[in-house]
C-alpha positions as CSV (number, residue, x, y, z in Angstrom):
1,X,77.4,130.3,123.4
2,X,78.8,130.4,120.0
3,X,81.6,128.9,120.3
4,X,85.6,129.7,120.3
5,X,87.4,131.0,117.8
6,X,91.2,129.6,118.2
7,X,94.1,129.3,115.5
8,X,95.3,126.4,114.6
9,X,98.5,124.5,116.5
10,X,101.2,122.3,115.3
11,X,99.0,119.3,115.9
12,X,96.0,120.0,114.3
13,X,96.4,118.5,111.1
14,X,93.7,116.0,111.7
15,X,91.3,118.9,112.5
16,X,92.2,121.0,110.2
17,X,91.5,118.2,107.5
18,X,87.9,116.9,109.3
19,X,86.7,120.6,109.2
20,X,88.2,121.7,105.6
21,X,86.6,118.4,104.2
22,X,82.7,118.7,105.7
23,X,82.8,122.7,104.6
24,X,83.7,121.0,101.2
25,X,81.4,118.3,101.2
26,X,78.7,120.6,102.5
27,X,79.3,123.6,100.1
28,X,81.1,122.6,97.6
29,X,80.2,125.6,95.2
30,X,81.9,128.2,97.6
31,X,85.5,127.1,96.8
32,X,87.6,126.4,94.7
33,X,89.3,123.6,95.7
34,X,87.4,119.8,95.3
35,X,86.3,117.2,98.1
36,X,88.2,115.2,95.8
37,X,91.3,116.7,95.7
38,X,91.2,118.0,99.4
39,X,90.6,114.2,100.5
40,X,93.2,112.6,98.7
41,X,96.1,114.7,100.3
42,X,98.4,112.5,102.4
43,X,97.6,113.0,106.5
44,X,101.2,114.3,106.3
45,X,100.4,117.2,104.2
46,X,97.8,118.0,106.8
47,X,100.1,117.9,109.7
48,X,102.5,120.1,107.4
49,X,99.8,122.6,106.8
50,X,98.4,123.2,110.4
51,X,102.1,123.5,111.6
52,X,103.3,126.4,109.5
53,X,99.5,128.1,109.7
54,X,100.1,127.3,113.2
55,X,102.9,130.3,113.3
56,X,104.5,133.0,111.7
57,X,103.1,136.4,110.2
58,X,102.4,134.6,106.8
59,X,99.6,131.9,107.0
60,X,96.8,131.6,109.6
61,X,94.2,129.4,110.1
62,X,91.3,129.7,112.3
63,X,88.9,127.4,114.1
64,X,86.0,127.5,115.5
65,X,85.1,124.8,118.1
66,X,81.7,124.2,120.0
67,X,81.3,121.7,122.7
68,X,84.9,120.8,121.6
69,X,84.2,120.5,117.7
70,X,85.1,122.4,114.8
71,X,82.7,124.1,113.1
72,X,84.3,126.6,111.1
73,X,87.2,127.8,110.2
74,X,88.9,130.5,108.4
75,X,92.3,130.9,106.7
76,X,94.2,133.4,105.9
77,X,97.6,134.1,103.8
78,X,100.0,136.2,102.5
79,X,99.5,136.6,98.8
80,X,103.4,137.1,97.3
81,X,102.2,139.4,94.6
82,X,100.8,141.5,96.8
83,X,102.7,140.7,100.4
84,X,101.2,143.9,102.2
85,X,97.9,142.6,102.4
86,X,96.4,139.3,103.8
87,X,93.9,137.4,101.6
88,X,91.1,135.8,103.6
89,X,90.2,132.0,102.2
90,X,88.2,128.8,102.8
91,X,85.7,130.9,105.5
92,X,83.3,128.1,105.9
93,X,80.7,127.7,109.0
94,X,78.7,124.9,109.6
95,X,74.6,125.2,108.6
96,X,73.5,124.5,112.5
97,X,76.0,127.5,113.5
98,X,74.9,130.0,111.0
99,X,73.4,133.3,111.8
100,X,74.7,132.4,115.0
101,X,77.4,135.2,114.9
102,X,79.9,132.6,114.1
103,X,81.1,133.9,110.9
104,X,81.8,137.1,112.9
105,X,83.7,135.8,115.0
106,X,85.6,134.2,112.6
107,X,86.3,137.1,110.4
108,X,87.5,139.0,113.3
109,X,90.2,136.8,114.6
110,X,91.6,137.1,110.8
111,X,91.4,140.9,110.6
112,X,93.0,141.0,114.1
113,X,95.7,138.8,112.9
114,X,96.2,140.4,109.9
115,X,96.0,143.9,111.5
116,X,98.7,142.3,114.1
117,X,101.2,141.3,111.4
118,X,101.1,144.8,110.0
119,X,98.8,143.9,106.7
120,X,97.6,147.5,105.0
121,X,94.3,145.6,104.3
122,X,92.9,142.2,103.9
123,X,90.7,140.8,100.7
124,X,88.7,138.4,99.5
125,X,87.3,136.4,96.9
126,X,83.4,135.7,97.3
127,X,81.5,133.7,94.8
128,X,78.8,136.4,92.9
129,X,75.9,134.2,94.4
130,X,77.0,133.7,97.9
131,X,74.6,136.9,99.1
132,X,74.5,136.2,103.0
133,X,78.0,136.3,102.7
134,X,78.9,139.5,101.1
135,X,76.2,140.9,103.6
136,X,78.8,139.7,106.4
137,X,81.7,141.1,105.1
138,X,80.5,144.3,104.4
139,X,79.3,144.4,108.2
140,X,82.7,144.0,108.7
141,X,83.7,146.9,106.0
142,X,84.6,145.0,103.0
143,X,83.6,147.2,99.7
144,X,83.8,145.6,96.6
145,X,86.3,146.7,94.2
146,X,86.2,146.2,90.6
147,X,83.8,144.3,88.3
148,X,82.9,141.2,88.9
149,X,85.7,138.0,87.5
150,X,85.2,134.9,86.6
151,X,87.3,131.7,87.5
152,X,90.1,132.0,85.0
153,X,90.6,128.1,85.2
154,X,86.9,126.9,84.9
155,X,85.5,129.5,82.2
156,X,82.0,128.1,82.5
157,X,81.9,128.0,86.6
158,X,81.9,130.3,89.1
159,X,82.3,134.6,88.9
160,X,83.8,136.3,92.1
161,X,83.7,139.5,93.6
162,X,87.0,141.1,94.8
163,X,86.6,142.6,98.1
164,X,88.5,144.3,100.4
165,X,89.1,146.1,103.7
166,X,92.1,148.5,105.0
167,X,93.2,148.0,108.0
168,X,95.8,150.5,107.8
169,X,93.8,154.3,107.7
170,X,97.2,155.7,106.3
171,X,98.3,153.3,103.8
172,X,94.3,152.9,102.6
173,X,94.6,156.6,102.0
174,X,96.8,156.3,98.9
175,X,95.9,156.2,95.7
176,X,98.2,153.0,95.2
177,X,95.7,150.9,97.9
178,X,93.2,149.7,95.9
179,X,95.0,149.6,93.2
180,X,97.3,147.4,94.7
181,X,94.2,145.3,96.6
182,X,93.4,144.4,93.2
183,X,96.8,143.3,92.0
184,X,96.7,139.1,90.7
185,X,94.2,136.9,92.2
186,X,96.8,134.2,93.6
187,X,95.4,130.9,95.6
188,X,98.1,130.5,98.2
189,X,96.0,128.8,100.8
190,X,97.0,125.6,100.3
């Protein structure tokens, strides 16, 4: 067995913090937040975190526990410029659980959620290199929109691609969708 996928409760800020830190420490080139910085937020920050992702039609965070450990997790948000959508974020799965179907799992507790709290479509960011990754979401029915863009606050590091998948047939249909899936790249995970 793969594991279970779960979202996050009130109490999990200890969890939350133990699994966000070793997806930083082991691959620290897929986001774009530090070990550094993640590890010097106070535990109460934590708790504050996996309580409001915990609930509510704004922030989610996934987990993904085998034989009663995390090994992945997945959040997603809200983005406030563009509040019909749900931006997936911080999709990490540990190296033993890869190619496992893990990652699918994960992904589809987030579109689910974000399909339950009435999201037109949910995006991404995914760093240019990161192939096996863009191969997942487009099994899930990402496309790519737009050209690729680089990190506007660290010129000389990493380029993402933008992509996206409606979850709403009708609203996806109008010409305003993708215009709007492609509307400022906000980092409201945290």
């Amino acid at each position: 067995m793969v594991g279970e996928v779960r979202r996050v409760s009130a109490g999990d800020g200890a969890r939350l913090r133990e699994v966000r830190l070793a997806a930083l420490a082991e691959a620290p080139g897929a986001f774009w937040q530090t070990w550094e910085a993640e590890a010097a937020r106070p535990d109460d920050d934590w708790r504050r975190r996996a309580a409001r992702n915990a609930a509510g039609h704004a922030h989610a965070t996934f987990l993904l526990e085998h034989d009663g450990e995390p090994v992945g997790m997945v959040d997603v948000h809200q983005p406030s410029l563009v509040p019909e959508f749900r931006e997936l974020a911080a999709m990490w799965v540990a190296p033993a659980m890869r190619a496992t179907g893990a990652a699918d799992l994960l992904v589809s507790a987030a579109v689910a959620w974000a399909r339950s709290v009435g999201a037109i479509g949910v995006r991404l960011w995914v760093e240019i290199r990161n192939v096996p990754a863009q191969r997942m979401y487009r099994r899930h029915g990402f496309t790519q929109v737009g050209s690729p863009s680089p990190d506007r606050e660290n010129p000389g590091g990493k380029v993402y691609l933008l992509m996206v998948l409606a979850v709403d047939p009708d609203a996806s249909a109008s010409r305003a969708f993708l215009a709007r899936a492609n509307g400022p790249w906000t980092d409201e995970s945290g």
